[in-house]
Biopython code that builds the backbone (N, CA, C, O; Angstrom):
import numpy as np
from Bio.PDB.StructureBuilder import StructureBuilder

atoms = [
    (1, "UNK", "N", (0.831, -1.166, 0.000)),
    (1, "UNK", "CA", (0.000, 0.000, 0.000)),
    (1, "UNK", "C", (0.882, 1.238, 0.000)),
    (1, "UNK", "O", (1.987, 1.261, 0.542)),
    (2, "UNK", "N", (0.341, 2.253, -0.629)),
    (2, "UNK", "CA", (1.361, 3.821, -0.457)),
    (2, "UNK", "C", (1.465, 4.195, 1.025)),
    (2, "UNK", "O", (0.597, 3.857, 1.831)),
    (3, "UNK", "N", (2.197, 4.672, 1.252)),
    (3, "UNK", "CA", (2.417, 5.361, 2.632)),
    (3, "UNK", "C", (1.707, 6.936, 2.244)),
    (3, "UNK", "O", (1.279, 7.127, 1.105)),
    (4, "UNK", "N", (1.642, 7.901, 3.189)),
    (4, "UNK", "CA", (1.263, 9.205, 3.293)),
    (4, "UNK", "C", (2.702, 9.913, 3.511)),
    (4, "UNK", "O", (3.651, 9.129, 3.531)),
    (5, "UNK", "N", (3.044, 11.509, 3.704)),
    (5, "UNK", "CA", (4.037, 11.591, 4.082)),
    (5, "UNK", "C", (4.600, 11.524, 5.414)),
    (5, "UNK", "O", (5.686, 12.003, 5.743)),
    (6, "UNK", "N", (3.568, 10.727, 6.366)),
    (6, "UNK", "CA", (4.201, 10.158, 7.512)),
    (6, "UNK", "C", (4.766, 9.091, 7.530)),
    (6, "UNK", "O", (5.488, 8.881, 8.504)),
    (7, "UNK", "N", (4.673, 8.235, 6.679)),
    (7, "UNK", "CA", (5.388, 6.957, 6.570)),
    (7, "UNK", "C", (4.022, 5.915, 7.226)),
    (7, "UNK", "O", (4.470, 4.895, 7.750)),
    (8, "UNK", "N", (3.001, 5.985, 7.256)),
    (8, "UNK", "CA", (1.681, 5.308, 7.567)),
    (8, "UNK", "C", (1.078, 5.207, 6.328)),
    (8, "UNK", "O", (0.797, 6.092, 5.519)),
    (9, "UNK", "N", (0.859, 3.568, 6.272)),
    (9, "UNK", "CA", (0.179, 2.714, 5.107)),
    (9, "UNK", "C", (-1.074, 3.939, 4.799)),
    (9, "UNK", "O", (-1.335, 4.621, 5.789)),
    (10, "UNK", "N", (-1.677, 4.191, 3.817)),
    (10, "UNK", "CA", (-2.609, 4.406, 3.456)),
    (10, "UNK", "C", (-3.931, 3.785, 2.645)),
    (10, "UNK", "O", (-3.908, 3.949, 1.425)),
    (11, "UNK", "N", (-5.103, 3.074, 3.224)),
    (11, "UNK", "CA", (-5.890, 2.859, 2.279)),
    (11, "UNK", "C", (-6.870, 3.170, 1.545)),
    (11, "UNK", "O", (-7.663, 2.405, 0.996)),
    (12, "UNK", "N", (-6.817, 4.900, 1.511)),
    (12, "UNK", "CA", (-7.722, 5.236, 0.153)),
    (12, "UNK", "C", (-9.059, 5.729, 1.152)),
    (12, "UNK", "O", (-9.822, 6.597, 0.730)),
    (13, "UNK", "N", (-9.244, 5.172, 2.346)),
    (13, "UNK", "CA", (-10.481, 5.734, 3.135)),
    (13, "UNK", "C", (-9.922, 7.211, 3.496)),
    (13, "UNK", "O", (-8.890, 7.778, 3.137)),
    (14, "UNK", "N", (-11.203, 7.712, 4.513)),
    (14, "UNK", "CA", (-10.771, 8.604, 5.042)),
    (14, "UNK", "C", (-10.708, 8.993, 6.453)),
    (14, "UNK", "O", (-11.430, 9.879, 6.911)),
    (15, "UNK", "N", (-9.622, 8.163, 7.333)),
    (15, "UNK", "CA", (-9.730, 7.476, 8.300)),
    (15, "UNK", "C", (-8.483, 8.536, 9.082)),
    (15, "UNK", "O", (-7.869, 9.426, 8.494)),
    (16, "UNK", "N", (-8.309, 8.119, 10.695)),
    (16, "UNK", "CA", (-7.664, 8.922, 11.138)),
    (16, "UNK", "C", (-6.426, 7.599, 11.113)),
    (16, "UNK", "O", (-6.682, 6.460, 10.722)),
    (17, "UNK", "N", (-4.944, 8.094, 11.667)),
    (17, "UNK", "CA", (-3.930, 7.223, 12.214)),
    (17, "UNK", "C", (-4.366, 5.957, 12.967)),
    (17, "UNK", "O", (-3.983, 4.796, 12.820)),
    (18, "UNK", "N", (-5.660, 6.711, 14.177)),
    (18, "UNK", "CA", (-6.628, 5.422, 14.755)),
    (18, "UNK", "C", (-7.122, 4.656, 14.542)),
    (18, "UNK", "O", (-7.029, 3.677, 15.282)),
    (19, "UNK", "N", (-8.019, 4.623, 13.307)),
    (19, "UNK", "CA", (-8.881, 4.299, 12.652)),
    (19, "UNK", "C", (-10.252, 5.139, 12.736)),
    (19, "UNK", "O", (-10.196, 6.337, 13.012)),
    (20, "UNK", "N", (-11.148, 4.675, 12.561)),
    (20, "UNK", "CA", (-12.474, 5.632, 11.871)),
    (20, "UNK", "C", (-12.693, 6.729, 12.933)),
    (20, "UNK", "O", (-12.570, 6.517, 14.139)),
    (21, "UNK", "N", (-12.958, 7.678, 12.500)),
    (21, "UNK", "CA", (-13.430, 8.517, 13.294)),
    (21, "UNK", "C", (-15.126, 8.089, 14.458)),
    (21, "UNK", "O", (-15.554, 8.118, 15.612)),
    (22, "UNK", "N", (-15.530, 7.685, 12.847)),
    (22, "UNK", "CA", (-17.169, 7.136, 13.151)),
    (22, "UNK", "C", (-17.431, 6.244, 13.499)),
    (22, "UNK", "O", (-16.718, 5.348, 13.047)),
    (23, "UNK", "N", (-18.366, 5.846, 14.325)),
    (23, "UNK", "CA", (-18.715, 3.850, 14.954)),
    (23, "UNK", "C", (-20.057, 3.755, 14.692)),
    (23, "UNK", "O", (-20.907, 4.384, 15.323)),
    (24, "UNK", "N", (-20.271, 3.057, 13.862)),
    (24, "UNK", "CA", (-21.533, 2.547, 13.700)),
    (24, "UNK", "C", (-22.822, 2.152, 14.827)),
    (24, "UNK", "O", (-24.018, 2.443, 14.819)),
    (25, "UNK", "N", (-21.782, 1.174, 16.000)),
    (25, "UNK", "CA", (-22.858, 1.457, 17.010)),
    (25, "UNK", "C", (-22.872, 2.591, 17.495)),
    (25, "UNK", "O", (-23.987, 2.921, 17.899)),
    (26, "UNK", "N", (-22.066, 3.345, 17.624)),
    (26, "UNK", "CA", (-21.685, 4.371, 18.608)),
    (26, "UNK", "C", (-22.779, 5.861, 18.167)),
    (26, "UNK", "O", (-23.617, 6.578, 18.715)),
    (27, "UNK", "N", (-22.234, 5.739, 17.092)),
    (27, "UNK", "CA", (-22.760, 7.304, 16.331)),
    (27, "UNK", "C", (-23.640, 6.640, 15.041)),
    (27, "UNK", "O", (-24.373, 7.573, 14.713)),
    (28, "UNK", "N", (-23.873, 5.732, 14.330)),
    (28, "UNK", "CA", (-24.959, 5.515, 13.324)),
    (28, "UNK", "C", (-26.361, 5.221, 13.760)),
    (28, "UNK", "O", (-27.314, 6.001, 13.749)),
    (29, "UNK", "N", (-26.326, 3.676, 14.236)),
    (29, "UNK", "CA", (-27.429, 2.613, 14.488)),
    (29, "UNK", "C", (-28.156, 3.336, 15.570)),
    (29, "UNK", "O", (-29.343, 3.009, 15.579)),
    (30, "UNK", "N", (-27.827, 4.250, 16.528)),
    (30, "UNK", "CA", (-28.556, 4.983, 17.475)),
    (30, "UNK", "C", (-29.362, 6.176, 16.704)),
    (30, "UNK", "O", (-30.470, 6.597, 17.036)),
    (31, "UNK", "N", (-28.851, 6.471, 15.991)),
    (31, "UNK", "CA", (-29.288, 7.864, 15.038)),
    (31, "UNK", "C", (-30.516, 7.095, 14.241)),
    (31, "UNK", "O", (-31.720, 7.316, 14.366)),
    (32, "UNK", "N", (-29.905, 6.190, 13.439)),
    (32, "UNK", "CA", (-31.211, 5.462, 12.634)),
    (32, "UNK", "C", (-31.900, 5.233, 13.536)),
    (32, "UNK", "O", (-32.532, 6.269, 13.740)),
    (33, "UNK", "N", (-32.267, 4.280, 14.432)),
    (33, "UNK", "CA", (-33.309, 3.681, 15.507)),
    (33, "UNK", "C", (-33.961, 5.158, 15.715)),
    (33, "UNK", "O", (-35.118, 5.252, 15.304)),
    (34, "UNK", "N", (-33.470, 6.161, 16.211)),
    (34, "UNK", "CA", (-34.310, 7.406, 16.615)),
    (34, "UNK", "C", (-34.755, 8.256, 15.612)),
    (34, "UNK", "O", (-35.393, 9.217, 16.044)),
    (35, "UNK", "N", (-34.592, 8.193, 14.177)),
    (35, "UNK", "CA", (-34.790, 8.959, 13.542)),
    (35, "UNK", "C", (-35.724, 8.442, 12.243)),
    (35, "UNK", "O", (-36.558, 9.076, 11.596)),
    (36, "UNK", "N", (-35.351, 7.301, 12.129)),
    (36, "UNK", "CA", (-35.440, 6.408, 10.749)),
    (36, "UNK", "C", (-36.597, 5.082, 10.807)),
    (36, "UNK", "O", (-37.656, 4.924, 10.199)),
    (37, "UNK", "N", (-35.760, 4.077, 11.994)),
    (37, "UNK", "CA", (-36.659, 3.447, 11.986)),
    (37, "UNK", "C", (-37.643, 3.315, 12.996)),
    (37, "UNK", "O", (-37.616, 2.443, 13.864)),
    (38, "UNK", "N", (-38.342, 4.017, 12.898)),
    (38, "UNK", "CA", (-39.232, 4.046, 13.793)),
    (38, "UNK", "C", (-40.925, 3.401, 13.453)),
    (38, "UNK", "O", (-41.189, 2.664, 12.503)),
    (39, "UNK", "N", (-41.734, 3.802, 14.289)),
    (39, "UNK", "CA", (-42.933, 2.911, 13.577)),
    (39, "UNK", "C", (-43.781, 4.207, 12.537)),
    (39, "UNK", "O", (-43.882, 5.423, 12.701)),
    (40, "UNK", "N", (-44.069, 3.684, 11.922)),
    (40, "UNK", "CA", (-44.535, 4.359, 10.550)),
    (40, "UNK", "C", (-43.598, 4.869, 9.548)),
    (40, "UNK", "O", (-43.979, 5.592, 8.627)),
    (41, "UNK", "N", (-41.983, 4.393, 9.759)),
    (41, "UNK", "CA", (-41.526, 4.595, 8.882)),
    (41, "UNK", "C", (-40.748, 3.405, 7.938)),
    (41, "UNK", "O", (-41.126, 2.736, 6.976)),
    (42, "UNK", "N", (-39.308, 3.491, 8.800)),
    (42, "UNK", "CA", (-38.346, 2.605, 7.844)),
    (42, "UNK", "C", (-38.094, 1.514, 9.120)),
    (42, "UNK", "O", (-36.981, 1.028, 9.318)),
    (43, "UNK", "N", (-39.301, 1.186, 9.978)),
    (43, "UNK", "CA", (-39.275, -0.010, 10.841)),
    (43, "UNK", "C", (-39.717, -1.603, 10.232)),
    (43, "UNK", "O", (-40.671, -1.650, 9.455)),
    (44, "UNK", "N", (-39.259, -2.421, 10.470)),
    (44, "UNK", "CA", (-40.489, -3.837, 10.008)),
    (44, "UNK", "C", (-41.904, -3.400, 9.515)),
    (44, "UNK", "O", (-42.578, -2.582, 10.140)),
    (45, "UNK", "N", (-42.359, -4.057, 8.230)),
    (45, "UNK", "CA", (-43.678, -3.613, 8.030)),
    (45, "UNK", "C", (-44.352, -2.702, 7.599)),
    (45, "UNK", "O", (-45.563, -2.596, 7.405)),
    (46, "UNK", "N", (-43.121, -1.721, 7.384)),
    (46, "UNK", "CA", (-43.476, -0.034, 6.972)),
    (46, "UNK", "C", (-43.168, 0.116, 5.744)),
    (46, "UNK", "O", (-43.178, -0.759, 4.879)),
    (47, "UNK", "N", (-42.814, 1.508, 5.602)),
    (47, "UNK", "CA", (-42.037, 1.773, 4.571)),
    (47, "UNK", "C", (-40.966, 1.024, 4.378)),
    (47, "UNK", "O", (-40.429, 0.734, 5.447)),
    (48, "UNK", "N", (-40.283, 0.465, 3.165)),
    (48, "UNK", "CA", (-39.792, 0.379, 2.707)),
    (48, "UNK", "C", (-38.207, 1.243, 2.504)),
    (48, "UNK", "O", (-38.404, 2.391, 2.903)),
    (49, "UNK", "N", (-37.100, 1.129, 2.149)),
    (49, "UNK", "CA", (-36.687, -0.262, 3.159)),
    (49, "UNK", "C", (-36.792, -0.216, 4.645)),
    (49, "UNK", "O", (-37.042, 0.838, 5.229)),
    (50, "UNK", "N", (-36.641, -1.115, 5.137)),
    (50, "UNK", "CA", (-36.492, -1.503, 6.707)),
    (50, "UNK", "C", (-34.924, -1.235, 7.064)),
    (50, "UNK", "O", (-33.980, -1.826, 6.538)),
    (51, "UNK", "N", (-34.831, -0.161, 8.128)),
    (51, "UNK", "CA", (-33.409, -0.017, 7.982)),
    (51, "UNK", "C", (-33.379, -0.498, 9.733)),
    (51, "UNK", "O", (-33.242, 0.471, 10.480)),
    (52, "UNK", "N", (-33.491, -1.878, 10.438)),
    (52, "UNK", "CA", (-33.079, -2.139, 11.341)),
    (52, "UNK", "C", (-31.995, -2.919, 12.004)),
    (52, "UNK", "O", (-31.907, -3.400, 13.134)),
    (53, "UNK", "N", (-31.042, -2.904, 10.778)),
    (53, "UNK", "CA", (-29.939, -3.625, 11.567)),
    (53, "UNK", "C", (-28.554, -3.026, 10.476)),
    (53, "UNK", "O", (-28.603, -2.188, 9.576)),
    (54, "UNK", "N", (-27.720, -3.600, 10.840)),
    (54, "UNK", "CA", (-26.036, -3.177, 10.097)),
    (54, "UNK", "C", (-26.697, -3.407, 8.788)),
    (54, "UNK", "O", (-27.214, -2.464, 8.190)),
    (55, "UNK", "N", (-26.706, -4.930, 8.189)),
    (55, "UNK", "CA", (-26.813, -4.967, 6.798)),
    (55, "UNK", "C", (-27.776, -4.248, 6.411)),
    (55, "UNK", "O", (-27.363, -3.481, 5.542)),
    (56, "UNK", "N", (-29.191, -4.065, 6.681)),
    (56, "UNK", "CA", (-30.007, -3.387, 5.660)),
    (56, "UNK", "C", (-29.668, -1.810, 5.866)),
    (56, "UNK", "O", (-30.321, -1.029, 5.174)),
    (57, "UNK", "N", (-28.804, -1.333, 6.665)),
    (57, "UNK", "CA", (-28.380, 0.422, 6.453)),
    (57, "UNK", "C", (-27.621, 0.205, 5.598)),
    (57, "UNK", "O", (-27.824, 0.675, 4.479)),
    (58, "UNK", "N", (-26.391, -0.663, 5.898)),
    (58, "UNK", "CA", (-25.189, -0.722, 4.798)),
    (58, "UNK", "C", (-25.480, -0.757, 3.313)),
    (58, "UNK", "O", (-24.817, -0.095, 2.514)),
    (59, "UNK", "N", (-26.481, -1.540, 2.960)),
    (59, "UNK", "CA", (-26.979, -1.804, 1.699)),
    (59, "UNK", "C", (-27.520, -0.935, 0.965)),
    (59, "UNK", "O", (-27.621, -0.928, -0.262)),
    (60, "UNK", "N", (-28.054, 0.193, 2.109)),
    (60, "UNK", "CA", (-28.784, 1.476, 1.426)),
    (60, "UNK", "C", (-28.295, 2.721, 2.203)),
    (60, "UNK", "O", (-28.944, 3.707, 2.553)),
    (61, "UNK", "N", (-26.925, 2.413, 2.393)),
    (61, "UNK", "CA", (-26.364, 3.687, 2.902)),
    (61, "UNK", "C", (-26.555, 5.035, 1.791)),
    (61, "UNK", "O", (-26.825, 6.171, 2.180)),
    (62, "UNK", "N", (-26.356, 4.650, 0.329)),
    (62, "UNK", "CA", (-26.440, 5.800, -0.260)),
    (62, "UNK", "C", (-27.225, 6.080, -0.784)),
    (62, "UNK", "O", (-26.949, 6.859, -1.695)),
    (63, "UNK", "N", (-29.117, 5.591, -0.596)),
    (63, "UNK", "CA", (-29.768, 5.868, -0.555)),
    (63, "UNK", "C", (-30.038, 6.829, 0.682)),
    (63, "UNK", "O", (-30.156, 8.041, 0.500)),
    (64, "UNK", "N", (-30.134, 6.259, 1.941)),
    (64, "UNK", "CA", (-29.972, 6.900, 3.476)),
    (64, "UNK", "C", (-28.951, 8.511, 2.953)),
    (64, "UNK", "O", (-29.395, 9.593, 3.335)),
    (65, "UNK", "N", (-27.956, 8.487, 2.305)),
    (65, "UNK", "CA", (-27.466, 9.691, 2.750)),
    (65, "UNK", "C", (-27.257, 10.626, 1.768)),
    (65, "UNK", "O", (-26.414, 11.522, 1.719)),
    (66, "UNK", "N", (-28.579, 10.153, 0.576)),
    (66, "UNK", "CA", (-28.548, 11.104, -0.182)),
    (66, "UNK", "C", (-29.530, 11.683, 0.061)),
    (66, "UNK", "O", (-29.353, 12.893, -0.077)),
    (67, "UNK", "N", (-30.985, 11.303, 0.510)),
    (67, "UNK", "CA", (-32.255, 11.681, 1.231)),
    (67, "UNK", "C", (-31.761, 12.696, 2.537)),
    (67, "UNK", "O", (-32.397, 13.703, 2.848)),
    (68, "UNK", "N", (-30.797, 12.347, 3.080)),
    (68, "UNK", "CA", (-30.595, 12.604, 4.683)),
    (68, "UNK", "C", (-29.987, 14.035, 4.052)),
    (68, "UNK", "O", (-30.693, 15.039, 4.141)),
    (69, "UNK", "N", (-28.679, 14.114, 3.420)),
    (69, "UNK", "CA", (-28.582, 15.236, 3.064)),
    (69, "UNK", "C", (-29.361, 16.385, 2.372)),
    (69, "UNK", "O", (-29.471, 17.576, 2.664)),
    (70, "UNK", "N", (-29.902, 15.580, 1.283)),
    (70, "UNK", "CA", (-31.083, 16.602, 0.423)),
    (70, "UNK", "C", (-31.937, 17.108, 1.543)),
    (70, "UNK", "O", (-32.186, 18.300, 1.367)),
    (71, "UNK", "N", (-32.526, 16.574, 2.740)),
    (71, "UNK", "CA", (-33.551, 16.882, 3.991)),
    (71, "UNK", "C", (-34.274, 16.716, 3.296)),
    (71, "UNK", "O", (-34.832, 17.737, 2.894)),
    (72, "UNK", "N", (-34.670, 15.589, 2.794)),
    (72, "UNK", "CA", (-36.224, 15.198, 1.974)),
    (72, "UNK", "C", (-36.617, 13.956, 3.306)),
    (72, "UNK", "O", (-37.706, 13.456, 3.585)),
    (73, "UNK", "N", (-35.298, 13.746, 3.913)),
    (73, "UNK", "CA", (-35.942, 12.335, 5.558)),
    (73, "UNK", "C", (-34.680, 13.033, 6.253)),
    (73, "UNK", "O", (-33.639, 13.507, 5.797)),
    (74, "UNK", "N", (-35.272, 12.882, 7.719)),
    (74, "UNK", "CA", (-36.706, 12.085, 7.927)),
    (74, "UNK", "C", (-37.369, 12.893, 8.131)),
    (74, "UNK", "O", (-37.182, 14.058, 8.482)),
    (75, "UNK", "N", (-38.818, 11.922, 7.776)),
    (75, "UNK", "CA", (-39.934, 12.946, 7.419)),
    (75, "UNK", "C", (-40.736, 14.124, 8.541)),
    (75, "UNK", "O", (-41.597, 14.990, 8.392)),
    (76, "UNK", "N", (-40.111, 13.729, 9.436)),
    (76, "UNK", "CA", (-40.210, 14.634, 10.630)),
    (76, "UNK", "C", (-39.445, 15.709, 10.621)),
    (76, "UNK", "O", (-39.648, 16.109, 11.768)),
    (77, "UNK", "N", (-38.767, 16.404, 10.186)),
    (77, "UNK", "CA", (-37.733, 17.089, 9.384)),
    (77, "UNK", "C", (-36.566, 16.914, 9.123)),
    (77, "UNK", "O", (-36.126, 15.779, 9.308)),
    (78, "UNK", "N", (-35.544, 18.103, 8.540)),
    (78, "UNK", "CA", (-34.192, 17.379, 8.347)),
    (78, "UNK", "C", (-33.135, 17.098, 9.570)),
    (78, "UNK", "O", (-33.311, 17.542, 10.704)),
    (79, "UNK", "N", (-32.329, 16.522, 9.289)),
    (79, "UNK", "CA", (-31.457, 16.380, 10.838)),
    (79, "UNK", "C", (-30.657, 17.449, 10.814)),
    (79, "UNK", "O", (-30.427, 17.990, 9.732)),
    (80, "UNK", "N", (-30.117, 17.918, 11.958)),
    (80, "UNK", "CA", (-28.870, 19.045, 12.034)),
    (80, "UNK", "C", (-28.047, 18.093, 11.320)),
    (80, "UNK", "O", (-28.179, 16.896, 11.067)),
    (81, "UNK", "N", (-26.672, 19.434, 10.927)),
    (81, "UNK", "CA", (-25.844, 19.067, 10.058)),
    (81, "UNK", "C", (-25.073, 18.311, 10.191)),
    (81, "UNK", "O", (-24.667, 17.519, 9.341)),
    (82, "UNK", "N", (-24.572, 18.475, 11.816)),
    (82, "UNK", "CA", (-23.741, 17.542, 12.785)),
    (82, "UNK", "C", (-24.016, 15.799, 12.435)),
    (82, "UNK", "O", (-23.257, 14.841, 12.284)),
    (83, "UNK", "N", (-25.499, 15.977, 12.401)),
    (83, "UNK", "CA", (-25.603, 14.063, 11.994)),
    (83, "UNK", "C", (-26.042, 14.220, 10.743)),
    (83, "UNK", "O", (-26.629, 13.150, 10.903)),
    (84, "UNK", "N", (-26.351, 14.552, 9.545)),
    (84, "UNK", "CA", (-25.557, 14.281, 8.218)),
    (84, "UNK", "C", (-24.523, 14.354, 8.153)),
    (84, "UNK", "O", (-24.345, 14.002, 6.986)),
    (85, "UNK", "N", (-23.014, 14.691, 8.783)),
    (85, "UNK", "CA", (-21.839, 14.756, 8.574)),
    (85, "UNK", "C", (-21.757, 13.398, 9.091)),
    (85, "UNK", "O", (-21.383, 12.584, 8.246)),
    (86, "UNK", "N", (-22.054, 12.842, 10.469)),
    (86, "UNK", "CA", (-21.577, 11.893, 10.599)),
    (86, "UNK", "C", (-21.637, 10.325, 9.683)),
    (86, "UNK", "O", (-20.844, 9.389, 9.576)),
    (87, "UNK", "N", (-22.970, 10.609, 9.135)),
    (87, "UNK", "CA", (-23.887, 9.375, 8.246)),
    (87, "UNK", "C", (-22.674, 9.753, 6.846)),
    (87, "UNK", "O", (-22.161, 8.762, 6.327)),
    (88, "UNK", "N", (-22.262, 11.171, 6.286)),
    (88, "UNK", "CA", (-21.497, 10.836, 5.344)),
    (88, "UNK", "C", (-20.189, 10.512, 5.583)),
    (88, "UNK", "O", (-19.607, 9.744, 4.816)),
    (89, "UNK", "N", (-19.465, 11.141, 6.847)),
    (89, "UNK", "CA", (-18.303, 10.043, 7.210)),
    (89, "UNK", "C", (-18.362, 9.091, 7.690)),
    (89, "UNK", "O", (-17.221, 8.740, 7.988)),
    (90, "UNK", "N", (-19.258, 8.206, 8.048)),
    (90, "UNK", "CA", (-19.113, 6.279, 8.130)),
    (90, "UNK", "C", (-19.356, 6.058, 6.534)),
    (90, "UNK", "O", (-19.057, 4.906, 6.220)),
    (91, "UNK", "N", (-19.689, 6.627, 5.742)),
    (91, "UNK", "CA", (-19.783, 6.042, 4.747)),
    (91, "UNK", "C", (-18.345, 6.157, 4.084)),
    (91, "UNK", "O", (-17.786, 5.167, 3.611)),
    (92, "UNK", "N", (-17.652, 7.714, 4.076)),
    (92, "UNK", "CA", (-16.475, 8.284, 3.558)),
    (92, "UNK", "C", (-15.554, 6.686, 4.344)),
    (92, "UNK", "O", (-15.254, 5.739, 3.617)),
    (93, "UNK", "N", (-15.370, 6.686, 5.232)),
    (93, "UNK", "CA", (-14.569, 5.669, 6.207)),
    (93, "UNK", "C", (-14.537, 4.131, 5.752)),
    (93, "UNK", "O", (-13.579, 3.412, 6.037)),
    (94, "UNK", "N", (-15.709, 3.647, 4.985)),
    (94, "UNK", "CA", (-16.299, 2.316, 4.745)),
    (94, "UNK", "C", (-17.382, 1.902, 4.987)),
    (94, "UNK", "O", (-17.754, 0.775, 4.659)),
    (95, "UNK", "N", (-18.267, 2.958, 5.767)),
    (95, "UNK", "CA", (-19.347, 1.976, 6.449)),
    (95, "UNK", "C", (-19.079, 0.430, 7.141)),
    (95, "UNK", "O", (-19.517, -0.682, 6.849)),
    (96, "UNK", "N", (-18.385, 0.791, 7.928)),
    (96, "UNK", "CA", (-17.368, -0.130, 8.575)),
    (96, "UNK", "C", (-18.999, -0.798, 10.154)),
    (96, "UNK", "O", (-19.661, 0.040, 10.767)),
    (97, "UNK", "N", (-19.160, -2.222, 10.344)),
    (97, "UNK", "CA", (-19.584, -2.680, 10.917)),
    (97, "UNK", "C", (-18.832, -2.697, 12.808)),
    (97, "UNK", "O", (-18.573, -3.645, 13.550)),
    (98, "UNK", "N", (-18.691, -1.129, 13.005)),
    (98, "UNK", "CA", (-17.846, -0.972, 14.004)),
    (98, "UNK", "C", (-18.140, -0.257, 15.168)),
    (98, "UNK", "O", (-17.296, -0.155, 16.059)),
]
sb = StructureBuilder()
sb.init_structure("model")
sb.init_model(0)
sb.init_chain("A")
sb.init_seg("    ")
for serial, (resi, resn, name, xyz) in enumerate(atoms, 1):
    if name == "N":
        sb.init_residue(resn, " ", resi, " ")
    sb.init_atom(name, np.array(xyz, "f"), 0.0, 1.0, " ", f" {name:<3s}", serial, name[0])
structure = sb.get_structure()
């Protein structure tokens, strides 16, 4: 892999020395559950998709964060900017199951 000019491997994400800035449980899956899937929306049974676990966000992350940014969802209004930044850096990062 290339190094950076610190002499640290680089792989093309956009990650810190640490690794991700973003955690999926930490800062995603809490955001979706409160925002997303809830009942009458993107819960079991609802709308379409069902975003209640890692794989079905991951799968439609860039659906999720092109809506999330445009503020077309959630339909309760748009989110502060603070959590669209974060939804587009887990994605910038990998959308890493972390």
């Amino acid at each position: 892999m290339p190094n950076d000019t610190t002499g640290t491997e680089t792989t093309g994400t956009d990650t810190t020395a640490t690794g991700p800035t973003v955690s999926f449980a930490r800062d995603i899956k809490p955001l979706i559950e409160t925002k997303c899937a809830i009942s009458g929306c993107h819960a079991a049974n609802f709308n379409f998709p069902t975003l209640e676990n890692y794989t079905q966000i991951e799968q439609n992350k860039s659906r999720v964060n092109s809506n999330v940014q445009s503020g077309s969802m959630p339909q309760n209004g748009p989110l502060p900017q603070n959590q669209k930044d974060l939804i587009q850096t887990w994605i910038n990062e990998g959308a890493l199951n972390n």
